[in-house]
N, C-alpha and C positions, 0 to 999 in steps of 0.2 A: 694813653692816647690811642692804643691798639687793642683789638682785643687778643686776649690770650687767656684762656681758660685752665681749671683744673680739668685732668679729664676724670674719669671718675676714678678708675685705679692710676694710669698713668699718668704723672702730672708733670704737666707743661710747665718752663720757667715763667712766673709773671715778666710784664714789660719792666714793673719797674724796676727790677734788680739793676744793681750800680754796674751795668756794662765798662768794662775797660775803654776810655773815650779818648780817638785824636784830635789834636786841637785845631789842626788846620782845615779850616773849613773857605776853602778856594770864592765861593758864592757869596757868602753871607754879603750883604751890604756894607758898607761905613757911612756916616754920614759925612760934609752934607750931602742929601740926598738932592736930587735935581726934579723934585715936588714939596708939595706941600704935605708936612707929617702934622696932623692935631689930636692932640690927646682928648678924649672924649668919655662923658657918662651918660648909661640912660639907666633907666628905671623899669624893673620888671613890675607890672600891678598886678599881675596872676601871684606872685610869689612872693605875697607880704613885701613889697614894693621895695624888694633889696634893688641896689645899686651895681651896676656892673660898669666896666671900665675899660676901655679900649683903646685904639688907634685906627682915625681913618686919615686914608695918606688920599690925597686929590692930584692928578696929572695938572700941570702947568699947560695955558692956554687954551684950554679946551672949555667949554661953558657947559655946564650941564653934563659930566661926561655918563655914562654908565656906570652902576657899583654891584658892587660883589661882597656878602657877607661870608666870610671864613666859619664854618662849624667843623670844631675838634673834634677825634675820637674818644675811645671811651680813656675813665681816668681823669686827675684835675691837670688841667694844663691851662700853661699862661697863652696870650696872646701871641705869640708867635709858635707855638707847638711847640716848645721846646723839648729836646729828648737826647741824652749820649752825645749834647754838645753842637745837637742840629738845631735850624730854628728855620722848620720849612716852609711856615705861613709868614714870616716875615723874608722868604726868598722868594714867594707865591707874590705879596702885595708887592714888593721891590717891582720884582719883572711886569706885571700887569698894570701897574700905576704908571711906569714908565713907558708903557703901548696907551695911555689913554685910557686904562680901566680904573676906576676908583673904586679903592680897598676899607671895608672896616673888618677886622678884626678885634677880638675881646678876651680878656682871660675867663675863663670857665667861673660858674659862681663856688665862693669860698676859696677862691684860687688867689693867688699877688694881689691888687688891689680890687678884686671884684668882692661883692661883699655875700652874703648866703652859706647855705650848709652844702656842702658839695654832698656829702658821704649819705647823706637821708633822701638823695634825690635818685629819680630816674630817668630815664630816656624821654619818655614824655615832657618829664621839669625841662628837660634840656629845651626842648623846642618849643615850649611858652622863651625860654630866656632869646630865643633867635624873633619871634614874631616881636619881644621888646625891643630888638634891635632894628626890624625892620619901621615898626610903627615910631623909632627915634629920626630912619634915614628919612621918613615921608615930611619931617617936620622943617627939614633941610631945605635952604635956597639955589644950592649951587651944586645939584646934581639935578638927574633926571630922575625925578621919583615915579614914572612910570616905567622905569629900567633898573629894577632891583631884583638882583639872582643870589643865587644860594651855591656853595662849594664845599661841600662838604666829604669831608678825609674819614675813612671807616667809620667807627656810629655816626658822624659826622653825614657821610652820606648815607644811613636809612632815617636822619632826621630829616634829611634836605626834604623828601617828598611827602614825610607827616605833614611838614609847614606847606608844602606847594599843595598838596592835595584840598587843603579845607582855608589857602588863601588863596581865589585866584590873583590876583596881582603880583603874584612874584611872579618876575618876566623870564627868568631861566633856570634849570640847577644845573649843577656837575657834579656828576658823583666820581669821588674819589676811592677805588676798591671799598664803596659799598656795596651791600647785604643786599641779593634777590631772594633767600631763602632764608627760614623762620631761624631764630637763634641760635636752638639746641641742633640745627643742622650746621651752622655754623661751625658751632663750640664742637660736634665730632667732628666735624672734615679736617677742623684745628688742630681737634689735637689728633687726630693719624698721622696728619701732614709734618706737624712737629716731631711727634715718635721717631716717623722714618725717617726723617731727617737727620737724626741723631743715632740711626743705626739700629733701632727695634727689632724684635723678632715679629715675622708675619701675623705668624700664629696668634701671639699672643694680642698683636692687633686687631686679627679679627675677633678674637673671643671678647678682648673689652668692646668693641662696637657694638657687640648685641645685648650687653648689659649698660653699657651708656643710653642704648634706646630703650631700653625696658623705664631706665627710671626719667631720662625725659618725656616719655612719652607720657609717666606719671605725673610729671611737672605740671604739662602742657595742659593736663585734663582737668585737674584738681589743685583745689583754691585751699581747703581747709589742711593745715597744719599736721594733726594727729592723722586723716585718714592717708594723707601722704605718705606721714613715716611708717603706719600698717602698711600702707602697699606696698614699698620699697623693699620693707624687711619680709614680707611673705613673697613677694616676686624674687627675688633676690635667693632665699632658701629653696625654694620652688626651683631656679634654673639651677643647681647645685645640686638636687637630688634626682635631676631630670636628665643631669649633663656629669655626671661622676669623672668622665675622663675628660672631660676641658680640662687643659691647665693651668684655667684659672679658679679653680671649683676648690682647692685648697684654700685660696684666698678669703672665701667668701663666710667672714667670722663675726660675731656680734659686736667685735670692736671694727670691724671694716664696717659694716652695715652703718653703725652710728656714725662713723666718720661720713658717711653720705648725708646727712644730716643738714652737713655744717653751711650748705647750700640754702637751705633755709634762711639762714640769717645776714643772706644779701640782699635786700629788698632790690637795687639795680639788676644783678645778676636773674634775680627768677621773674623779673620783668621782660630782659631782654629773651630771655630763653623762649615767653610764650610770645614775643612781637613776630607777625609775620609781615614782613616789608610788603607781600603783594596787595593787603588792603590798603594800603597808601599807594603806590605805583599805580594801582587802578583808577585813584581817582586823580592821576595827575596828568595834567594835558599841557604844561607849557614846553615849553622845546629843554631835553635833558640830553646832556653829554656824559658815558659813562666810561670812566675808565678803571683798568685794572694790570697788574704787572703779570706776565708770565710765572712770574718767579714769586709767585705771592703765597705766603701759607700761610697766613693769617687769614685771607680771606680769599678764598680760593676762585682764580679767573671765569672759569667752563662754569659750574653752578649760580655762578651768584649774577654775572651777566648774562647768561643766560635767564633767571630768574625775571632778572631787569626789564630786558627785552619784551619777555610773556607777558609780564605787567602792564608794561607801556604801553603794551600794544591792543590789548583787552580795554584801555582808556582810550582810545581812539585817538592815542599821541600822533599826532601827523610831524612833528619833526625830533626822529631819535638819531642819534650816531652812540654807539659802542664800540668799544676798541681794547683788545688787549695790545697790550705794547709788550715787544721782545726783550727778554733779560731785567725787566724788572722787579724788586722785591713790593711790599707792601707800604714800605714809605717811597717810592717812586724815585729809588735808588737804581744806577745800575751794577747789578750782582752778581756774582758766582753761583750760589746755589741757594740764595734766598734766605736763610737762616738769620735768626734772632743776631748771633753771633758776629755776625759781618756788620750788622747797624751801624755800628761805629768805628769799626774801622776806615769804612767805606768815607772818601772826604766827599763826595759829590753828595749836597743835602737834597736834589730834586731836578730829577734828569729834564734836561733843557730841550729835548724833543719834547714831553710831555707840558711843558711848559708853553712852549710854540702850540700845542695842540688847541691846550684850552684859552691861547690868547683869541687864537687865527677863528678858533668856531664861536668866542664872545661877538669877535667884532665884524666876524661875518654876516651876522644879526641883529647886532645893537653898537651902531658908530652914531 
């Protein structure tokens, strides 16, 4: 649901490792709920017309209210984002459904009941399955199908603005500690920020940074397979004979070199790497709210809203609000020091200021 990268010599924990999980989760909902929950399917036609599967919860008395499509981060996840025993999209539709927002949410394709190949897909697939979602909400009588927004939580929010850019009628996004800068910027600021988190030596941080950009920046350039692994392996011996006394210059052996390889054989991972979020931000003009935790190292506050901002603003978006919010990590927990590690300790699934945020600026716009 997050990203978290290999770094090239350093390598970060994946999200999905079985984190140690508390059970008490204060938020979650019980039912019954005091709305209307319906279980729902629609049909992606971009993608061999798999079936996806969701829940849209409808506020009680309200006609036509506003809706909001939830988009996951990266990884398969169900409809409620579940992760370490958190389930934040279903604390996200709870709270907003109960303000008068109506929520559809969906499990990812190839995920619990949604039907498709998760693992053959990319970022792009991702955002045909959000426009089949939208083109399902438009067929609806009892919303406002000229008030359909997008919320979208890490890739989640660099897809929000793929789909707003090339649909105008999506009436708002939220990004959720989304992506203003290109992947492979991402995937380093990641993993530093992981590194040091965990206590790294400087040095040897800085020395992997300049060879993390050596070979993304070969990523980024080149499409063909073999000319990539040539350049890796000649870049790569090249800063080793160039740089004798890096400490990392010992490392750098024909079985490390192939182990960079193995990037290759993500077809998601070397998508994301060359997506740069600002060709989409530029072409997107509805009103975005963008938020990000202080304490985020997955995707890092200063860069990536900032990114946002330059974007939107190049689009001639006449209504942005950006916000970092104090003490949060990357699932919009509030944290100590932001680390993988506390996910689950942490019982709060999704800080209730940030909550209030993105109720108060929907319905500041669309009641």
């Amino acid at each position: 649901m997050t990203f978290c990268s290999k770094s090239i010599f350093l390598i970060c924990i994946f999200f999905s490792v079985n984190l140690f999980s508390q059970s008490n989760r204060p938020q979650e909902p019980k039912a019954p709920y005091d709305y209307t929950s319906e279980a729902i399917y629609f049909t992606n036609f971009k993608a061999d017309s798999i079936k996806l599967a969701g829940t849209l919860t409808l506020p009680k008395n309200i006609k036509k209210p506003v809706v909001a499509i939830l988009i996951s981060g990266s990884g398969p996840q169900d409809r409620n984002e579940e992760l370490v025993n958190h389930k934040p999209f279903l604390v996200i539709a709870d709270y907003l459904t109960n303000h008068g927002v109506a929520v559809l949410r969906y499990d990812d394709r190839g995920t619990a009941e949604s039907e498709g190949n998760f693992k053959n897909a990319t970022t792009f697939d991702f955002a045909t399955d959000v426009e089949a979602a939208i083109a399902y909400l438009k067929t609806r009588n009892d919303i406002d199908t000229s008030k359909i927004g997008l919320i979208g939580h890490s890739e989640g929010g660099l897809i929000a603005p793929m789909v707003a850019s090339r649909n105008k009628d999506v009436a708002f996004t939220v990004l959720l500690a989304g992506t203003g800068v290109n992947g492979a910027k991402v995937l380093e600021t990641q993993s530093r920020r992981a590194a040091e988190l965990a206590g790294a030596n400087s040095a040897v941080l800085d020395e992997n940074e300049k060879l993390s950009k050596i070979i993304y920046a070969i990523l980024r350039t080149h499409s063909d397979v073999e000319i990539i692994k040539t350049k890796i392996t000649n870049e790569l011996n090249d800063f080793k004979m160039k740089n004798p006394t890096s400490i990392l210059a010992p490392a750098i052996t024909p079985a490390l070199i192939k182990q960079q390889f193995n990037i290759l054989k993500s077809k998601w991972l070397l998508t994301f790497i060359r997506i740069d979020p600002k060709d989409y931000l530029e072409k997107t003009t509805c009103p975005v709210l963008a938020l990000n935790g202080s304490k985020d190292f997955q995707v890092l506050p200063k860069i990536n809203l900032e990114g946002i901002k330059n974007g939107l603003e190049i689009a001639g978006n006449k209504d942005i609000t950006i916000k970092e919010l104090d003490g949060l990590n990357h699932l919009f927990q509030t944290a100590e020091t932001g680390s993988m590690q506390e996910y689950s300790e942490i019982e709060e699934t999704f800080s209730p200021t940030a909550l209030k945020i993105i109720k108060d600026w929907i319905l500041e716009r669309f009641k």
